[in-house]
C-alpha positions in Angstrom: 78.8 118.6 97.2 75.4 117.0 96.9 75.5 113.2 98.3 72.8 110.9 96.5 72.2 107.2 96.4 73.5 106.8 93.1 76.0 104.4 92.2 79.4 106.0 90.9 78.4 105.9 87.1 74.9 106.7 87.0 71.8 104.5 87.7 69.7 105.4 91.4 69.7 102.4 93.9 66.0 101.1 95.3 66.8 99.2 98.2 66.3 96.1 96.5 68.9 96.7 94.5 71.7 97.2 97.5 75.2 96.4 96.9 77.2 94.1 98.6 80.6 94.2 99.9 81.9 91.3 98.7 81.7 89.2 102.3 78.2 88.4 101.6 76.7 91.9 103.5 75.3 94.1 102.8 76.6 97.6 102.8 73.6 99.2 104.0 74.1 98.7 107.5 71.8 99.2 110.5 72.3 102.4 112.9 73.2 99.6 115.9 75.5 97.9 113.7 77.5 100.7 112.7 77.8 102.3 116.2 79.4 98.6 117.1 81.8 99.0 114.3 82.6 102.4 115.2 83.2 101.9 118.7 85.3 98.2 117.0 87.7 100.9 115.0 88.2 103.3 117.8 89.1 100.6 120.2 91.2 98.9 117.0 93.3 103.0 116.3 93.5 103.2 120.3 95.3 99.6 121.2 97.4 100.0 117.8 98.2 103.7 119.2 99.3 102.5 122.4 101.4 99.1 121.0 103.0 101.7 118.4 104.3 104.5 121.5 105.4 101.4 123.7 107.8 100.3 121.1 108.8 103.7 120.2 109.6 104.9 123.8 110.1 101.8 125.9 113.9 101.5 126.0 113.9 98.4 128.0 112.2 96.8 125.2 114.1 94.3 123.4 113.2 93.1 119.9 111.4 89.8 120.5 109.5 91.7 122.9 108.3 94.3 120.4 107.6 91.1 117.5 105.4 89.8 119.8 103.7 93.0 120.3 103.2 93.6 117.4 101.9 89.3 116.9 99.5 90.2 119.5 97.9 93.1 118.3 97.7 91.4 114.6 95.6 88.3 116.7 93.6 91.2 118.7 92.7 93.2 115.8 91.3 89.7 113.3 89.9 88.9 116.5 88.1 92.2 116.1 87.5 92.0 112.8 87.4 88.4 111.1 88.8 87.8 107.7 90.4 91.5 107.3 93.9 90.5 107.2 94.3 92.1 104.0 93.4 95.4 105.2 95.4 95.0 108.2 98.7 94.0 105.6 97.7 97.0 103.9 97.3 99.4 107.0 99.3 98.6 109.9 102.1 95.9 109.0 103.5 98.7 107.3 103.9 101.2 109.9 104.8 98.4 112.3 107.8 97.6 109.8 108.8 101.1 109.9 108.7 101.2 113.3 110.2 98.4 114.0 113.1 99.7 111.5 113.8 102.5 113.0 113.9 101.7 117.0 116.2 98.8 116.4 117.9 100.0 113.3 116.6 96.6 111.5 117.6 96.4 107.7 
């Protein structure tokens, strides 16, 4: 497959004519600031990793416990990444509700 900077229907991009992502920036970011949001999402996958196998093996763990886990790593991760708590509804409440279901057999 042959990557180009074309948008998805045709037309070639100049970079004046950069698209934006709907925040305001654009999507053309610099090499720094995509290594900082790399290393952002690894941290992000790693501390949701790590909240995700505490509740899932911690036995002693009761319920509110685990709810305010799970709080804490919303606050953490729009800490990390202001004004994404869409994508974070999307991505991660769901597994957290699963989760959550089947440790303490929620309904």
């Amino acid at each position: 497959m042959v990557y180009t900077d074309r948008k998805p229907f045709g037309g070639a991009m100049g970079p004046d004519q950069q698209e934006q992502d709907g925040t305001g920036t654009e999507r053309g970011m610099s090499a720094a600031e995509q290594a900082e949001e790399s290393r952002l999402l690894r941290r992000l996958q790693m501390m949701m990793g790590m909240v995700m196998q505490t509740i899932g093996q911690d036995g002693s763990l009761t319920v509110d416990e685990a709810s305010q886990m799970v709080a804490d790593a919303k606050a953490a991760a729009l800490a990390m990444f202001p004004g994404k708590e869409l994508a974070y509804e999307l991505i991660w409440r769901p597994r957290f509700q699963r989760l959550m279901r089947e440790r303490f057999r929620l309904m």
